[in-house]
C-alpha positions as CSV (number, residue, x, y, z in Angstrom):
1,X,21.4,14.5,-6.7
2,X,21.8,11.6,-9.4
3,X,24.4,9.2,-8.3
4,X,25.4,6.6,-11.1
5,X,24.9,3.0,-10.2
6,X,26.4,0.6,-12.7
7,X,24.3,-2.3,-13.3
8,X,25.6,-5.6,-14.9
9,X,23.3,-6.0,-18.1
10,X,24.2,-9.3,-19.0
11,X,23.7,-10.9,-15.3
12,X,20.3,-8.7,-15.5
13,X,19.5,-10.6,-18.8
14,X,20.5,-14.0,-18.1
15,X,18.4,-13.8,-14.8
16,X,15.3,-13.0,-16.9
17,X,15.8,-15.6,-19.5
18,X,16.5,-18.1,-16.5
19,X,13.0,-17.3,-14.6
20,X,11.0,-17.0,-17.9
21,X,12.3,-20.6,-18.7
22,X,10.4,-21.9,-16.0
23,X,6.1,-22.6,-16.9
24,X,4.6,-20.2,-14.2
25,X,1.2,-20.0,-15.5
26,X,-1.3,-19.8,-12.8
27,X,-4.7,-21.3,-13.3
28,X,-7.8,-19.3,-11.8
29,X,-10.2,-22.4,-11.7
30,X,-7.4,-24.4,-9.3
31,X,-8.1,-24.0,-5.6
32,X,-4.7,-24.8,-4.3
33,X,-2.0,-22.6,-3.6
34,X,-0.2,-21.8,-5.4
35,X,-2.6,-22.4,-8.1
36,X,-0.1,-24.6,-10.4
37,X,3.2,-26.7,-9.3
38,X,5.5,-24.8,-11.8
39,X,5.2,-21.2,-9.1
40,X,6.7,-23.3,-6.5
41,X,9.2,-24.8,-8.5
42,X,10.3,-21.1,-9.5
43,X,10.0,-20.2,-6.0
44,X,12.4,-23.1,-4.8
45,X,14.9,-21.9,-7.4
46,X,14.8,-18.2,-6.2
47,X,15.4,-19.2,-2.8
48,X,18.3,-21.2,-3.6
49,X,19.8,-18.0,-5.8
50,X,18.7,-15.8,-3.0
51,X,20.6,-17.8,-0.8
52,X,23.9,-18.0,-2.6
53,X,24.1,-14.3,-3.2
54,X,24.6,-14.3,0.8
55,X,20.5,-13.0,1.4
56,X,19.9,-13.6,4.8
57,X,16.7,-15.7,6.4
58,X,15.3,-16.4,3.0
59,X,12.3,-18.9,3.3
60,X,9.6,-20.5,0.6
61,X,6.9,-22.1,2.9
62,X,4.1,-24.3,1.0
63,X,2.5,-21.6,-1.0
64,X,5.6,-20.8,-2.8
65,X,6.2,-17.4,-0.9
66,X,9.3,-16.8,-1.0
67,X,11.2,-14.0,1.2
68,X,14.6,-12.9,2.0
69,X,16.5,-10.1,4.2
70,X,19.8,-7.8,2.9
71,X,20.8,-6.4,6.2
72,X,21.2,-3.1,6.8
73,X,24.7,-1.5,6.5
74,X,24.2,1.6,8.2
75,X,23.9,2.3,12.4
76,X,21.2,5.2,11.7
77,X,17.7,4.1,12.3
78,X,15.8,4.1,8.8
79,X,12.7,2.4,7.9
80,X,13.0,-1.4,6.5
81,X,11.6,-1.4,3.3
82,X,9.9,-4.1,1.1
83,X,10.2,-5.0,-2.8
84,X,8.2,-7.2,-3.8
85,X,7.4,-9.2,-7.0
86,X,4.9,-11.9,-8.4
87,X,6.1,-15.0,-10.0
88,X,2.9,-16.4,-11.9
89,X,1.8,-15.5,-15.8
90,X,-1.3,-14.8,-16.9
91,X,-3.6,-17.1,-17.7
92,X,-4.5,-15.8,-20.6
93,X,-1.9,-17.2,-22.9
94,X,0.6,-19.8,-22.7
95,X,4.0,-19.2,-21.0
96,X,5.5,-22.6,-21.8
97,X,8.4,-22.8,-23.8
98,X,9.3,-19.6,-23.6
99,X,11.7,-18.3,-26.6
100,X,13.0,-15.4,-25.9
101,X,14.4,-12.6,-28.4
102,X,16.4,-9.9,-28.1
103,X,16.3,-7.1,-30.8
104,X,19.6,-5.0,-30.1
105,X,19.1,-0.8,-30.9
106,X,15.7,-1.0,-32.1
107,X,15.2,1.1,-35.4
108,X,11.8,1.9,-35.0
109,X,11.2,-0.2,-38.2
110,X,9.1,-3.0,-37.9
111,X,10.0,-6.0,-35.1
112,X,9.7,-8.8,-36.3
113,X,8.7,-12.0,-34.0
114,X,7.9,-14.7,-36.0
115,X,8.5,-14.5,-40.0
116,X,7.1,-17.9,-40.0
117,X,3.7,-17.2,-38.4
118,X,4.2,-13.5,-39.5
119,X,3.8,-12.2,-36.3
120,X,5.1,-8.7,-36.9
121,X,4.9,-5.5,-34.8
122,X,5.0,-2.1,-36.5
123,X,4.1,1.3,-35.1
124,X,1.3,2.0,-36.7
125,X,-0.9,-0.8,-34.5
126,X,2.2,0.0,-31.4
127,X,2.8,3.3,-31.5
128,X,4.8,3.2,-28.2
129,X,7.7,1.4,-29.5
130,X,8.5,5.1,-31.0
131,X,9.2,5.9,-27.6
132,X,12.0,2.4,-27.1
133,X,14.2,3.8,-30.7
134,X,18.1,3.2,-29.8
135,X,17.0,0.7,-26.9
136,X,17.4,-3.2,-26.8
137,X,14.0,-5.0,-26.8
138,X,13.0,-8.1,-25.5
139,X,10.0,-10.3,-27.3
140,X,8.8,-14.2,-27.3
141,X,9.1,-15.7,-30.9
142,X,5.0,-14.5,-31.2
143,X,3.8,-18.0,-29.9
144,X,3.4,-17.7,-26.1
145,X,3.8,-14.3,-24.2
146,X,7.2,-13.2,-22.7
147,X,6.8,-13.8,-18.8
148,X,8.4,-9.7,-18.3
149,X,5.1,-9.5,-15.9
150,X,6.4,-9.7,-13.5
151,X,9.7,-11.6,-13.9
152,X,11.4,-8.4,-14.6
153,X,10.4,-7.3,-11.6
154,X,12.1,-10.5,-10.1
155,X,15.2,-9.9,-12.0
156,X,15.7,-6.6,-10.9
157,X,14.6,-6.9,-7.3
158,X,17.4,-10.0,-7.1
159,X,20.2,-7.8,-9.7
160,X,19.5,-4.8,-7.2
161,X,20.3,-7.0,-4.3
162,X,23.4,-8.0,-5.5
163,X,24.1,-4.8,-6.8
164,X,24.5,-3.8,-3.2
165,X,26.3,-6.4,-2.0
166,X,28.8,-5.6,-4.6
167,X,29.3,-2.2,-3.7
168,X,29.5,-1.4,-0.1
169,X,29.7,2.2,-0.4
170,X,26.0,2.3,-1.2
171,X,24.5,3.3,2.2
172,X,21.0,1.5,3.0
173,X,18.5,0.2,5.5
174,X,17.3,-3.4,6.3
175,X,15.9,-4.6,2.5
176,X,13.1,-7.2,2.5
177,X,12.3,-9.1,-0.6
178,X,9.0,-11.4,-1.3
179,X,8.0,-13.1,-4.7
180,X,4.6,-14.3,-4.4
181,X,2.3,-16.8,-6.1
182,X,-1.2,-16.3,-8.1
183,X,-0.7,-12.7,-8.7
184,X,-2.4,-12.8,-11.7
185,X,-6.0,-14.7,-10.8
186,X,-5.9,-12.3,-7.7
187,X,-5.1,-14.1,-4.7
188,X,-1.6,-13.0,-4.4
189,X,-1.9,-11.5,-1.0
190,X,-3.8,-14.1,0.4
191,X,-1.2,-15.6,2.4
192,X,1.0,-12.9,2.2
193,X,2.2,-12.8,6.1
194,X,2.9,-9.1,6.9
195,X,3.7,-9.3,10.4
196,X,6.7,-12.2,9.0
197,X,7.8,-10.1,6.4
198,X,8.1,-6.8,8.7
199,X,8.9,-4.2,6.7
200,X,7.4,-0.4,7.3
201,X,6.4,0.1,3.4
202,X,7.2,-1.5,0.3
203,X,6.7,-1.4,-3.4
204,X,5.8,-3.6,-6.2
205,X,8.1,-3.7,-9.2
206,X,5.4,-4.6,-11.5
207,X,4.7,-1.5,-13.4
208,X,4.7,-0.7,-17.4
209,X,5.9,1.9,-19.7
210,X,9.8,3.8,-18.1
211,X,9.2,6.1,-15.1
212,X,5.7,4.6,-14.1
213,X,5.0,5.5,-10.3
214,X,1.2,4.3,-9.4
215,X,-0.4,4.6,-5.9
216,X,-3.9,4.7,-7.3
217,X,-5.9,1.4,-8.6
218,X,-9.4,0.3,-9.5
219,X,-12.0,-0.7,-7.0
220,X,-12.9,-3.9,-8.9
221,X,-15.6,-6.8,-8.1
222,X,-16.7,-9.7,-10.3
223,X,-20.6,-10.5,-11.0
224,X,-21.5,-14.3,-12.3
225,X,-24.9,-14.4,-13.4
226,X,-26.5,-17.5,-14.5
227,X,-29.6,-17.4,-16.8
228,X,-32.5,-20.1,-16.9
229,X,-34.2,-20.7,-20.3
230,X,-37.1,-22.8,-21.4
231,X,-36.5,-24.8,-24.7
232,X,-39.0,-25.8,-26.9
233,X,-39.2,-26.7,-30.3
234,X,-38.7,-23.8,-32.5
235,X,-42.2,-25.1,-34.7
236,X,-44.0,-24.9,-31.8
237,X,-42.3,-22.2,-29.6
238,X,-44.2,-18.9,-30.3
239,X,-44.9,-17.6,-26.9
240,X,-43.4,-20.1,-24.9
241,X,-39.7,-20.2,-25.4
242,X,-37.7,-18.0,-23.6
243,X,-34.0,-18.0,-24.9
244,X,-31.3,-18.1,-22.3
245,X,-28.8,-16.6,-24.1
246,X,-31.0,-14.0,-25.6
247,X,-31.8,-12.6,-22.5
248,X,-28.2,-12.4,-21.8
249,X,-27.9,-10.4,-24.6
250,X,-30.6,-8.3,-23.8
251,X,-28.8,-7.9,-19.9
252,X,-25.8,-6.5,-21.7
253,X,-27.8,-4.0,-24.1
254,X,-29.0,-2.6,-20.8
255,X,-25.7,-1.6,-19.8
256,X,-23.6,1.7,-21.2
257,X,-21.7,0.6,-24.3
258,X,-19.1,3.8,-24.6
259,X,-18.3,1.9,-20.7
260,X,-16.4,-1.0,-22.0
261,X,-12.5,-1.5,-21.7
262,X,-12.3,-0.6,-25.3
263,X,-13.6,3.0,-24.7
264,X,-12.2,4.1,-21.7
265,X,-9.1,5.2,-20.4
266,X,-7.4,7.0,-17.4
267,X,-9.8,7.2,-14.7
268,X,-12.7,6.0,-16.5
269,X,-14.3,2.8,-15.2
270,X,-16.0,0.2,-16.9
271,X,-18.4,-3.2,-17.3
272,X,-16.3,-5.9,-19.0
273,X,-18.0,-9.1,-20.3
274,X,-15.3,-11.5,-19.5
275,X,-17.1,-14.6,-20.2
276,X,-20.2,-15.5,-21.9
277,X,-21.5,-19.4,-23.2
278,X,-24.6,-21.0,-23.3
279,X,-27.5,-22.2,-25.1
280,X,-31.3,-21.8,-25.3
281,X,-31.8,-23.6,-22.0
282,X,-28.9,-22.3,-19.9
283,X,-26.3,-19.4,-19.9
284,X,-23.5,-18.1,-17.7
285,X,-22.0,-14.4,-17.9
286,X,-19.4,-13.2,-16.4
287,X,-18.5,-9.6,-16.1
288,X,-15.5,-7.6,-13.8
289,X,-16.8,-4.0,-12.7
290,X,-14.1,-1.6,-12.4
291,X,-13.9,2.1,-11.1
292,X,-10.6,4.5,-9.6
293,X,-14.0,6.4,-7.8
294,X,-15.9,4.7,-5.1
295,X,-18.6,6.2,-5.0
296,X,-19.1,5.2,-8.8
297,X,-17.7,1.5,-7.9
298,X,-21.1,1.5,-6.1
299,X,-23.1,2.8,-8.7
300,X,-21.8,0.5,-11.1
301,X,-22.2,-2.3,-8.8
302,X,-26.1,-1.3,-8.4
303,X,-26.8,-0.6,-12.0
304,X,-26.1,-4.3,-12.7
305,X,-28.3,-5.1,-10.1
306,X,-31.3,-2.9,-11.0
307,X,-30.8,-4.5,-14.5
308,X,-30.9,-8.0,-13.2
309,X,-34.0,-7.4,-11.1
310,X,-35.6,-5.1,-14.9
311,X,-35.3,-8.9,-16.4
312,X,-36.5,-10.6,-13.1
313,X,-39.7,-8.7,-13.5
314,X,-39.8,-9.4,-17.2
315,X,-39.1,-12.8,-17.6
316,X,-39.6,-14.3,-13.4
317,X,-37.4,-14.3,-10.7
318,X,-36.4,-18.2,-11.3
319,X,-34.8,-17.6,-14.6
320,X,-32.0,-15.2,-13.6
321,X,-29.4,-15.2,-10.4
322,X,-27.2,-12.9,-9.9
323,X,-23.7,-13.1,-7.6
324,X,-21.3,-10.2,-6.8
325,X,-18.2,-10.1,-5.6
326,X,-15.3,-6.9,-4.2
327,X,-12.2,-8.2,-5.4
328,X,-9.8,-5.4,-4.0
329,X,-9.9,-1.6,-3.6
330,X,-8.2,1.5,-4.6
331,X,-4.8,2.0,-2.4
332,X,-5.2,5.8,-2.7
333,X,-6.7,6.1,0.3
334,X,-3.9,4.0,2.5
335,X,-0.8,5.5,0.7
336,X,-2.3,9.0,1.4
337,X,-1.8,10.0,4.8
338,X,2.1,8.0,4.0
339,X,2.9,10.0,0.6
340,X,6.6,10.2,1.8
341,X,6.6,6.7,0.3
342,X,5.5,7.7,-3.0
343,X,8.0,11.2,-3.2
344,X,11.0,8.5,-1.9
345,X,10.2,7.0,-4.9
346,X,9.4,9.5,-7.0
347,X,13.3,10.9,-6.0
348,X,14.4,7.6,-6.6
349,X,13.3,7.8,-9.8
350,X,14.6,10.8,-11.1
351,X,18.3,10.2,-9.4
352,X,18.2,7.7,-11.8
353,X,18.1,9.9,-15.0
354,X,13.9,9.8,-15.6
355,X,11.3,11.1,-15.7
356,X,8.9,10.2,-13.4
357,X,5.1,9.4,-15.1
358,X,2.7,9.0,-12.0
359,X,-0.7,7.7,-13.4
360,X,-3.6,5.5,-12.0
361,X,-3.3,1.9,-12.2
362,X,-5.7,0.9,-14.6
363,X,-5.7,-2.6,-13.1
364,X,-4.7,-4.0,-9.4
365,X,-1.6,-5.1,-8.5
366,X,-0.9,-7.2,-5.2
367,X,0.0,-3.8,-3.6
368,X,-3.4,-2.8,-3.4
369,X,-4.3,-5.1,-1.2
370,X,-1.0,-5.5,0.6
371,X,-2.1,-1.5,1.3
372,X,-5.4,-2.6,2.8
373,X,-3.9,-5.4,4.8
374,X,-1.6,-2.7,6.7
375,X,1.6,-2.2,4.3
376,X,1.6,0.7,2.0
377,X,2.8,-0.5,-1.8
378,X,2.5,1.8,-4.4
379,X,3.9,0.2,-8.1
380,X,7.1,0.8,-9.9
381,X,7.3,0.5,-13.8
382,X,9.5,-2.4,-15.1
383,X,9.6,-0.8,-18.4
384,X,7.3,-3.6,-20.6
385,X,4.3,-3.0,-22.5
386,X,0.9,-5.0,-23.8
387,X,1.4,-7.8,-21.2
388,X,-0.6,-10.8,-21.2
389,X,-0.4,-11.5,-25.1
390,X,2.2,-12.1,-27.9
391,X,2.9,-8.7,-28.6
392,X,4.4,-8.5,-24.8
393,X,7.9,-7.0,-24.9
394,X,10.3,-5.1,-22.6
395,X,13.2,-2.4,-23.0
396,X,16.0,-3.7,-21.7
397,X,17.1,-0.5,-20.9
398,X,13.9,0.3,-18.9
399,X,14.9,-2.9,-16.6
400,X,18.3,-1.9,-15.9
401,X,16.6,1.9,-14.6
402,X,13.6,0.2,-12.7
403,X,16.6,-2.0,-11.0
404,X,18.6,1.6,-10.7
405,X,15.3,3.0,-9.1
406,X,15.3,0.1,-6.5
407,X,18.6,0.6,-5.1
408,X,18.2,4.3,-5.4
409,X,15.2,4.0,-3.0
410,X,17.1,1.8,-0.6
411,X,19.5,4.7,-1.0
412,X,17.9,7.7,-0.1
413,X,16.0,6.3,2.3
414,X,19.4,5.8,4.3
415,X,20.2,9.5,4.0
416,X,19.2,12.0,6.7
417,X,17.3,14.2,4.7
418,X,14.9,11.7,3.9
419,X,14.2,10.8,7.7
């Protein structure tokens, strides 16, 4: 049964605009952890919030995790559950200086970002803002991304916590909270101490589009491969140059075009060409392999292979290397002998007021190695759309439900029909 949780809109928002402020970029080609000093700076700052809403045992050791315990308020034995959130931004686009607008009762018209720039959103190239008419939306002003993943999931982990503290009269178990570093270059569970953080499940509220439940990901890996030319001078070259990046080209002809990012969809894996530079002497690739099956996660991981080894023949075994490397792995098969987590959720969901949309994650998400390491985390929806970019915006709306959804979890979970 639906039970109406009021959530403070404006102490949501300010939140957000507070953590977005703050340059949380992470940088995949630092070694450190966190990856850059502004994660930690966050991570100070969300202790020091944590701990002034009355959280108990809250910590941020040197790699800027940061956690935090609302105690139980309830003598029945119910599982401690875990929220957890990531405080970096990609590092595919700037999140410094950070402008943040909000567009109140959207019209569906066209959303303007920056009239200067003419940065402009319409529904013809977004048609999922028809689904966000009659909500508030967030954007940037067009010239950095917005920072929603995943400090909406922040704000409504933290907003949700207080919540409860507000109202006593909401019934719930031992709540654990972690924001965590590096997210986004994949290393956010790599110091991620379970046994410390000791909760029996958790989720990550670091979904998409309103109602989003995930507990399936890709496997993915990463393959570097770095090509060895022979330059000569093009007047006297016939037979005796061999082109470095050529031969790179002729490595990605040999592999499937219709499976690229831009043609697939759902369960439908893919060879991405992440990064390619070079020049007649020397070239690098760089490609991420991704699959929901793992059996075909193999298969792709052997075609490129076999494709390397075509061009070895071809061209000699000295002029191509080839690295690979399993990044994480499909939580499906950890949340499935616990799929109470995922229908607690799922009821969460719908007590408050939606519809619950459970598709694959088309991505990873620190829950799907959290899920591996031990702690089952399937992945909420935050309610924000074409992350990473610009264009990134988030229904405001959609953040006050995903923060609904949070305490309606810690809430059902407390009842005895769920235990």
């Amino acid at each position: 049964m639906a039970k109406n949780i009021l959530i403070d809109r404006k102490a949501l928002t300010d939140r957000f605009f507070r953590y977005i402020a703050v340059d949380t970029q992470s940088n995949p080609d630092s070694r450190e952890c966190p990856s850059t000093p502004g994660q930690l700076d966050l991570g100070h700052i969300l202790a020091e919030e944590l701990k002034q809403l009355g959280i108990k045992n809250v910590s941020v050791d040197d790699n800027a995790y940061v956690m935090g315990t609302l105690p139980s308020n309830t003598t029945a034995q119910v599982p401690v559950i875990g929220f957890i959130a990531h405080m970096d931004t990609s590092p595919d686009m700037t999140g410094k200086g950070i402008r943040p607008q909000i567009h109140a009762d959207y019209d569906g018209g066209k959303l303007i970002l920056n009239k200067a720039k003419k940065v402009v959103m319409d529904t013809k190239e977004f048609p999922v803002l028809k689904k966000y008419i009659g909500h508030t939306l967030i954007t940037s002003d067009g010239t950095t991304l917005l920072g929603a993943d995943n400090k909406a999931g922040i704000a409504g982990i933290i907003t949700a916590l207080h919540t409860m503290q507000m109202n006593p009269g909401i019934t719930h178990g031992e709540i654990r909270v972690c924001f965590t570093p590096d997210e986004e270059i994949g290393r956010g569970a790599d110091h991620f101490d379970i046994k410390q953080f000791g909760a029996d499940f958790a989720y990550t509220i670091d979904g998409g589009e309103l109602g989003e439940l995930q507990y399936e990901n890709f496997n993915a890996a990463w393959a570097g491969i770095s090509i060895q030319g022979r330059n000569i001078h093009p007047g006297e070259a016939k037979d005796k140059m061999i082109n470095a990046c050529l031969l790179g080209m002729e490595l990605n002809s040999m592999l499937p075009a219709k499976e690229r990012p831009e043609h697939t969809d759902g369960y439908e894996g893919f060879y991405h060409l992440t990064d390619f530079s070079g020049s007649v002497e020397a070239a690098k690739m760089e490609y991420i392999i991704r699959d929901h099956s793992h059996r075909r996660f193999e298969q792709r991981k052997s075609h490129i292979r076999h494709c390397v080894n075509r061009l070895k023949e071809k061209y000699g075994s000295n002029r191509i290397t080839l690295e690979i490397k399993d990044q994480y792995y499909n939580m499906h098969s950890r949340i499935h002998p616990v799929m109470h987590v995922v229908e607690l959720a799922k009821s969460a969901i719908e007590a408050a007021g939606v519809k619950p949309l459970i598709r694959p994650v088309r991505g990873g998400t620190d829950g799907a190695r959290l899920s591996h390491m031990g702690l089952p985390c399937p992945n909420i929806f935050t309610g924000g759309h074409y992350y990473h970019g610009r264009y990134e915006f988030i229904s405001l709306d959609s953040m006050e439900k995903a923060t609904e959804t949070i305490i309606h979890i810690a809430r059902l979970a407390a009842t005895t029909e769920n235990h």
